[in-house]
VOPAGU-2260 file (C-alpha; in pm, 1 decimal, decimal comma):
REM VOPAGU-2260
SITE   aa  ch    i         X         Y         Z
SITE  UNK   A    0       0,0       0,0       0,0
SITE  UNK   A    1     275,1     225,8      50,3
SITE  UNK   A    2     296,3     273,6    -325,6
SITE  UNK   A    3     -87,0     366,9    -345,9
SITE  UNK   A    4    -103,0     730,1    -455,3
SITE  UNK   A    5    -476,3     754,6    -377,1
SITE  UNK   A    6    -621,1     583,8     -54,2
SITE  UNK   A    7    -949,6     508,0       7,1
SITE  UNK   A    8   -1125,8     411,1     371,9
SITE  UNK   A    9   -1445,7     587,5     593,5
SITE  UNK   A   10   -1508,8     834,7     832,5
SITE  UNK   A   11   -1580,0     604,7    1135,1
SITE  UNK   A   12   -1648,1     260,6    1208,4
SITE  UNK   A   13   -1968,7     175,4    1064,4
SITE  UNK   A   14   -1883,4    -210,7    1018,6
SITE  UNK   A   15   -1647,2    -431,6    1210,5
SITE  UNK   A   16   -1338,6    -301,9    1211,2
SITE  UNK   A   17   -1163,2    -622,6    1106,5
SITE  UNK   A   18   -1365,9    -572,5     809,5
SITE  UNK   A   19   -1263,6    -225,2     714,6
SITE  UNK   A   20    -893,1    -316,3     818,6
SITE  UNK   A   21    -895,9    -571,8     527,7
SITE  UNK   A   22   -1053,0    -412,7     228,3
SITE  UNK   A   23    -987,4     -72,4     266,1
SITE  UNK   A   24    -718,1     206,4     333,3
SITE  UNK   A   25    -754,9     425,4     578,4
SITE  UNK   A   26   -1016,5     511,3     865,0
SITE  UNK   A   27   -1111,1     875,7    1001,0
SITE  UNK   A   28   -1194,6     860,4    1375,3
SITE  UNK   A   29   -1464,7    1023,6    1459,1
SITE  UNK   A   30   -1549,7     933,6    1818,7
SITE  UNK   A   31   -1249,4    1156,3    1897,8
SITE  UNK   A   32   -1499,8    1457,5    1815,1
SITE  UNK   A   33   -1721,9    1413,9    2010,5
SITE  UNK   A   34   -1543,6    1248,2    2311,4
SITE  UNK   A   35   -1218,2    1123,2    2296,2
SITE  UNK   A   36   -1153,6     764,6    2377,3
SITE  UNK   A   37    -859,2     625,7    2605,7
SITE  UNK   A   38    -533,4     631,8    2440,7
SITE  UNK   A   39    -528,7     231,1    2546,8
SITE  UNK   A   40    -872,3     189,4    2333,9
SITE  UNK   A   41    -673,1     433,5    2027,0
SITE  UNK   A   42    -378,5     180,2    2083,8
SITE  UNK   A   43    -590,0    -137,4    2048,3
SITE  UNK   A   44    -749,1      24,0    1736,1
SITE  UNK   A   45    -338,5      63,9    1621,1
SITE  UNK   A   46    -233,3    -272,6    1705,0
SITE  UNK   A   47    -573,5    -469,0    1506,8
SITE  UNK   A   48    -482,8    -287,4    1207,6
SITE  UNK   A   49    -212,7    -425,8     934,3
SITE  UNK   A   50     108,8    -270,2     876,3
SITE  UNK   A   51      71,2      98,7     677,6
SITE  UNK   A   52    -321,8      90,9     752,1
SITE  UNK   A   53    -325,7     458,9     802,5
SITE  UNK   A   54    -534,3     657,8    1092,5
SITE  UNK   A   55    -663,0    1013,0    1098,5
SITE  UNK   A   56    -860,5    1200,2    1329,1
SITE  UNK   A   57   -1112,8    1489,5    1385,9
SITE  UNK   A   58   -1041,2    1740,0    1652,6
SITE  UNK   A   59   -1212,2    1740,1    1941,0
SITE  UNK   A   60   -1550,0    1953,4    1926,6
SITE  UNK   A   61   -1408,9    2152,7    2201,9
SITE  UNK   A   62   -1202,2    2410,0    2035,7
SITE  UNK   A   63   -1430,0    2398,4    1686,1
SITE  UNK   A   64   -1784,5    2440,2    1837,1
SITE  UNK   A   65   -1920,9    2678,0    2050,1
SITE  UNK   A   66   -2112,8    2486,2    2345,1
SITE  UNK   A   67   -2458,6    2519,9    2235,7
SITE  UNK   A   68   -2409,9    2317,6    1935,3
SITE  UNK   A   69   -2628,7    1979,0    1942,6
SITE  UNK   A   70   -2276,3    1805,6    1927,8
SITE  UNK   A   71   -2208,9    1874,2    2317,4
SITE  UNK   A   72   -2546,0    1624,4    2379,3
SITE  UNK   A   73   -2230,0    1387,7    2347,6
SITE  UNK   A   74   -1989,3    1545,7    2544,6
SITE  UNK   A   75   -1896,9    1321,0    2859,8
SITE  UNK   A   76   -1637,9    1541,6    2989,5
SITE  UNK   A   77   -1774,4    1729,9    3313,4
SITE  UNK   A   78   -1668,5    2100,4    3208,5
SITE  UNK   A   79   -1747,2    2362,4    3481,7
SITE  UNK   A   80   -1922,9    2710,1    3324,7
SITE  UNK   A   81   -1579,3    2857,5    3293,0
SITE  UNK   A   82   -1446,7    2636,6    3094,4
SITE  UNK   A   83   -1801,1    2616,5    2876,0
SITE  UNK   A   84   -1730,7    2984,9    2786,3
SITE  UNK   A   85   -1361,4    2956,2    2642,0
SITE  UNK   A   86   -1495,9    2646,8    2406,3
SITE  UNK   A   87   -1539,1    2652,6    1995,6
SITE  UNK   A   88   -1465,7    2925,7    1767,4
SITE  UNK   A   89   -1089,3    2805,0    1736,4
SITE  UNK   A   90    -987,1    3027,9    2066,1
SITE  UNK   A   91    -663,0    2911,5    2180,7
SITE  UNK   A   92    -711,5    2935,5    2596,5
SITE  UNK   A   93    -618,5    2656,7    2878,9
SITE  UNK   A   94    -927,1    2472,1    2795,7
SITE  UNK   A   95    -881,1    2455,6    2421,2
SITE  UNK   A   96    -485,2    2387,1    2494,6
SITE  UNK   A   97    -618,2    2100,7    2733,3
SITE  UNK   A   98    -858,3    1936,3    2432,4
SITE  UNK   A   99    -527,0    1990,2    2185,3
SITE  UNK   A  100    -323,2    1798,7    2421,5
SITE  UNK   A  101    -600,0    1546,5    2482,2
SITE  UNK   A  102    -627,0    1509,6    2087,3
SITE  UNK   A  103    -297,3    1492,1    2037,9
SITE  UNK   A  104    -245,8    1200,8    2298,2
SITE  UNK   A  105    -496,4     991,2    2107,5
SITE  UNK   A  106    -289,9    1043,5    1804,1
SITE  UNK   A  107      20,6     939,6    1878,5
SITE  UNK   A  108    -167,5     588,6    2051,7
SITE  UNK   A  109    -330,7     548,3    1664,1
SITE  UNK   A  110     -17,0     673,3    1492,0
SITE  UNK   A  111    -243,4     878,2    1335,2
SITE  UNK   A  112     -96,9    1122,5    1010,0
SITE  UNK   A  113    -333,5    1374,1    1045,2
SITE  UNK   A  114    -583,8    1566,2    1236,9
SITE  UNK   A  115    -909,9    1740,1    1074,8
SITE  UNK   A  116   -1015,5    2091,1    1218,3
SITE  UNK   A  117   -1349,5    2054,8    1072,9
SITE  UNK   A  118   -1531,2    2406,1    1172,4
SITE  UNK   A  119   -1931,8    2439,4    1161,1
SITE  UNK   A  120   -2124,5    2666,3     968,3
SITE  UNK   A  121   -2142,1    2994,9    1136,0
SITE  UNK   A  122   -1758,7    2988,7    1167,2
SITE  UNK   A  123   -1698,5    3207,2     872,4
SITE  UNK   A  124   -1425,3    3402,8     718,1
SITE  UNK   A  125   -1441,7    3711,2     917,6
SITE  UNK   A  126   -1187,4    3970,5    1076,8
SITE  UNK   A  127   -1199,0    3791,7    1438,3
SITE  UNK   A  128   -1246,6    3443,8    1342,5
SITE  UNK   A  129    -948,9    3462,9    1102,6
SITE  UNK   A  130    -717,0    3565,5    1379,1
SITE  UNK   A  131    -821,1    3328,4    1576,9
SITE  UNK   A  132    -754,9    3070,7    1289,9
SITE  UNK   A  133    -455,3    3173,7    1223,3
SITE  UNK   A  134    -340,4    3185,8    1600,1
SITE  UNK   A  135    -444,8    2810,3    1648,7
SITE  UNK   A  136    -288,8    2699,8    1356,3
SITE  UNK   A  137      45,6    2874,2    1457,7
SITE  UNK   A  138      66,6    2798,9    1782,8
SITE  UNK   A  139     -80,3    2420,8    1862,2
SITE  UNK   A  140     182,4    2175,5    1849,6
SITE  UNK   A  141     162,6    1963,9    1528,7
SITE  UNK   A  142     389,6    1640,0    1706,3
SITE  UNK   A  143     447,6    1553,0    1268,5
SITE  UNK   A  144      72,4    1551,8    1206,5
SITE  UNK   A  145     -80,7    1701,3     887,7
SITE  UNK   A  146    -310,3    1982,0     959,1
SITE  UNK   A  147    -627,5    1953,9     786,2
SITE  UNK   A  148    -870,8    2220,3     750,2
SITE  UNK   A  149   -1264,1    2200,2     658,2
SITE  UNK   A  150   -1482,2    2480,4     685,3
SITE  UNK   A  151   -1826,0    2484,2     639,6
SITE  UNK   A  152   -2034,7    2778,6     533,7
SITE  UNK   A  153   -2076,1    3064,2     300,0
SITE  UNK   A  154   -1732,1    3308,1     246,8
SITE  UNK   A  155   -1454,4    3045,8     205,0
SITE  UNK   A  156   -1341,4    3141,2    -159,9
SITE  UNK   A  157   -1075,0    2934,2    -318,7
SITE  UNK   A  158    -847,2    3246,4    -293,8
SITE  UNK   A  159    -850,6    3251,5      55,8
SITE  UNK   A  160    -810,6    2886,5      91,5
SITE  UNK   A  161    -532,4    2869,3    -118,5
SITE  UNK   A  162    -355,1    3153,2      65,7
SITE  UNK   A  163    -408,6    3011,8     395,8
SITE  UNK   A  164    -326,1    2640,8     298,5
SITE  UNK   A  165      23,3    2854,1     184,9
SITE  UNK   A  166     100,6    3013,1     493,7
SITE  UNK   A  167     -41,7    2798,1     755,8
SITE  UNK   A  168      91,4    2485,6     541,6
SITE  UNK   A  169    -235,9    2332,4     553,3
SITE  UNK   A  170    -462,9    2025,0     371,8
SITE  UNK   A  171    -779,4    2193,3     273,5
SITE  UNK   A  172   -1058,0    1931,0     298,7
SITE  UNK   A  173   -1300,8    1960,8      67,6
SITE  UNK   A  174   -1594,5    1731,1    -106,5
SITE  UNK   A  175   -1492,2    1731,4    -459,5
SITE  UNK   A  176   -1871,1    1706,7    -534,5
SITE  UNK   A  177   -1944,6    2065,1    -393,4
SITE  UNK   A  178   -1609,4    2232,1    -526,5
SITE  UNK   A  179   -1292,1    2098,5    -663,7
SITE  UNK   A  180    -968,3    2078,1    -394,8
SITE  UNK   A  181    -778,6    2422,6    -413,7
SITE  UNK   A  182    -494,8    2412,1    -662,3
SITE  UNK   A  183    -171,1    2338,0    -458,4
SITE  UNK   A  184      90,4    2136,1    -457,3
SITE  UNK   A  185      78,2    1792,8    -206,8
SITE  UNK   A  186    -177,5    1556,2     -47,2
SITE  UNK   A  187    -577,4    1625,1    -107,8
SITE  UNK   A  188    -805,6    1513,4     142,3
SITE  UNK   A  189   -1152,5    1461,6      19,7
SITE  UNK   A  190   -1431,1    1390,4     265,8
SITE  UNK   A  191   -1764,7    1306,6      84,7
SITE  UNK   A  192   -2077,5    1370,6     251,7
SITE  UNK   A  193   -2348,1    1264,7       4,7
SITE  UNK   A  194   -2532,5    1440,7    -305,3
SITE  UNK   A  195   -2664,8    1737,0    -239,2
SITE  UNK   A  196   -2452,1    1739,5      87,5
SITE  UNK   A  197   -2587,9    1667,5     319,0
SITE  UNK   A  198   -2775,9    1410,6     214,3
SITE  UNK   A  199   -2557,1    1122,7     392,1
SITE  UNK   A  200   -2832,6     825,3     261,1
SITE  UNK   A  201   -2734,6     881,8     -81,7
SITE  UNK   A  202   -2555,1     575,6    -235,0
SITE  UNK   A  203   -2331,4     694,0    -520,8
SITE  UNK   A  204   -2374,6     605,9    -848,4
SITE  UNK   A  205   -2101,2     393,3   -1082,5
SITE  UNK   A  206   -2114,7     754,3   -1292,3
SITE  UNK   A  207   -2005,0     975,4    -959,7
SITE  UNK   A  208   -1757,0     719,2    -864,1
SITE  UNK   A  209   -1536,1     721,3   -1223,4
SITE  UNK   A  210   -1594,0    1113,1   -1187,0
SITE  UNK   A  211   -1387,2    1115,2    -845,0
SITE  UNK   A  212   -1149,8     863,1   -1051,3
SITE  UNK   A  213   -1110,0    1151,7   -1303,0
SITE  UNK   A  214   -1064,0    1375,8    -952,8
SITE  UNK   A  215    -815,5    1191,5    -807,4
SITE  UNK   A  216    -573,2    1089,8   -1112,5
SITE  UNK   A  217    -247,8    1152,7   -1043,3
SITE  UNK   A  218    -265,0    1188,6    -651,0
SITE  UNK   A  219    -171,1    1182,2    -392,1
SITE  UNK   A  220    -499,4    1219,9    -272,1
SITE  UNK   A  221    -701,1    1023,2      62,8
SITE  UNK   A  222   -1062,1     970,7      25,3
SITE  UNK   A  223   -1280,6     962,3     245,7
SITE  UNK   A  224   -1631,4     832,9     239,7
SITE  UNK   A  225   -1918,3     977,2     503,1
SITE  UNK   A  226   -2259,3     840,7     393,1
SITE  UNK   A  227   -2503,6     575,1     541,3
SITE  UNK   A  228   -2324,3     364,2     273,7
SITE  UNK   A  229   -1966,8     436,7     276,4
SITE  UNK   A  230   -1838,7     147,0     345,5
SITE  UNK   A  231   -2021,9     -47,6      47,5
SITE  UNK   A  232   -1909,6     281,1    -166,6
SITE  UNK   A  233   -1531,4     263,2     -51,8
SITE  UNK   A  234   -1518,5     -54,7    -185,0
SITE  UNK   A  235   -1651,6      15,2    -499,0
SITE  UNK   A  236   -1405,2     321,2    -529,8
SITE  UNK   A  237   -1152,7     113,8    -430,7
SITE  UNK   A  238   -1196,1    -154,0    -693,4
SITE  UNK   A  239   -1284,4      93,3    -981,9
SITE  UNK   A  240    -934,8     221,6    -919,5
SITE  UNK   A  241    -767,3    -116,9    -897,7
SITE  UNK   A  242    -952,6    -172,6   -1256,7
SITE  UNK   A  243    -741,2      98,5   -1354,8
């Protein structure tokens, strides 16, 4: 696998993970979002996996999403109102350092290669929130993981992505079926979310799947399924590729 240029796995665990494991490339934890896990479970995950089966992670919600989001329903971590208030919005403050550090301990147990900063909606491209943005990304400690960015939401324009994936030497996630990757150099990391996103019980047709084909030629490039059928769909990438 290490001479794969494009990689194909899920965001999650929908399926046994022996399953995933065999047939496919790379997994995106998600449970670290909402709640991280125990670096032993994040080892365990590690040591079932082959050889070069590679691991990447979402941030926790904690420094993307400001506490009222429906996400915190999840949260098991027993904040006090203090630390509630310096939450989300990428604000870089002893509680956000503490869910970096957290985050980053669950890495190192997967040998993860990269995190995802995955912001919501309302976090948009303005004055304050780029500061903030570009505070976070200068400051946390990257221990050799790729930074990967995803916003959400009206504003980003390619221009701006491109400029901060340049300067904050960034991944800009992006699904390829809502606008193509921003033109730079190095690793794309799609993350596909259905047709129209959101629609995540969309299965994707054998037309869709040789137009990511067409996407991805040339590489490198990780890809990322995150619909009710994405493991059933990673295959089918998977294979369509292998067909050459």
């Amino acid at each position: 696998m290490g001479a794969r240029r494009v990689l194909v796995g899920v965001c999650g665990f929908p399926e046994a993970r022996a399953r995933l494991y065999r047939d496919l490339d790379l997994v995106e934890v998600q449970r670290t979002f909402y709640q991280p896990p125990a670096p032993e479970t994040a080892a365990r995950w590690r040591a079932e996996a082959p050889p070069g089966f590679v691991f990447t992670l979402k941030v926790w919600q904690l420094l993307t999403h400001e506490p009222a989001s429906p996400t915190y329903r999840r949260l098991r971590e027993a904040l006090p109102p203090r630390a509630l208030a310096e939450c989300g919005g990428l604000r870089w403050n002893r509680t956000t350092r503490m869910a970096w550090a957290r985050t980053l301990e669950v890495a190192a147990a997967l040998q993860a290669r990269a995190v995802v900063v995955q912001t919501p909606a309302r976090f948009g491209p303005t004055a304050a929130n780029l500061r903030r943005l570009r505070r976070f990304f200068g400051e946390a400690p990257r221990a050799g993981l790729r930074m990967v960015f995803e916003p959400r939401g009206a504003g980003w324009e390619e221009a701006l992505l491109r400029a901060l994936a340049a300067e904050l030497d960034l991944v800009i996630a992006v699904d390829p079926f809502l606008r193509p990757p921003p033109v730079r150099r190095g690793l794309r990391y799609l993350r596909l979310h259905g047709r129209p996103a959101y629609h995540y019980r969309y299965r994707y047709t054998d037309e869709d799947l040789r137009a990511l084909a067409a996407t991805v030629r040339g590489g490198p490039a990780w890809v990322l399924f995150n619909n009710l059928h994405m493991a059933d769909d990673a295959r089918r990438f998977r294979a369509l590729l292998a067909a050459g």
